[in-house]
N, C-alpha and C positions, 0 to 999 in steps of 0.2 A: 326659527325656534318658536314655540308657542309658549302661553305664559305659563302652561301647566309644566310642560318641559325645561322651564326657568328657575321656575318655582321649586320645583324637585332638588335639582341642582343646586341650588343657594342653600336649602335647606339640609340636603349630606354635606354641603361643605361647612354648613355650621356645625353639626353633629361632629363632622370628625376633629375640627376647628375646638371644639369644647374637650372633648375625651369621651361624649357620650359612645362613638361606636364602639369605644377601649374593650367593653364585658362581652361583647356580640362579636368580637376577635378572639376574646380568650375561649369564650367555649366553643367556638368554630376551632378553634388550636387545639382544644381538650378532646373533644370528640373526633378529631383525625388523626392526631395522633398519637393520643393516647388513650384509646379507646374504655378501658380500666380500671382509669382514676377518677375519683367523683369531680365533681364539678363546684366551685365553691359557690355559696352564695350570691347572690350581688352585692348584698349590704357585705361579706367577709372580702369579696373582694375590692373594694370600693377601700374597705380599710386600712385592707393592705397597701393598696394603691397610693394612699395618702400617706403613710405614715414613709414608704420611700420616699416618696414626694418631699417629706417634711425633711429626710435622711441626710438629705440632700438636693440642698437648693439648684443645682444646675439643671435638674431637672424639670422644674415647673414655674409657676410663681408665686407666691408666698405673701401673704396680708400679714402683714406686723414686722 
């Protein structure tokens, strides 16, 4: 394995490790399958995302 192909790897599994892929999921999901509907924001989705988040703790984890 090289460092560059190490590198890669450490770094998507940070990304998905974070939630960063989460938006680059939803509208790969939006755009296949439902071709139609707009596409939200990042910052609307990012909102949303949080406020579930907040809805419900089992979900994430929570400062305070």
């Amino acid at each position: 394995m090289t460092v560059k192909s190490a590198t890669s790897k450490i770094w998507w599994y940070v990304r998905e490790l974070t939630g960063e892929t989460a938006y680059e999921r939803y509208v790969a999901h939006v755009r296949k399958d439902h071709p139609d509907a707009p596409v939200q924001s990042r910052r609307a989705f990012e909102r949303e995302r949080t406020d579930q988040q907040e809805a419900d703790p089992r979900q994430g984890f929570r400062c305070c």
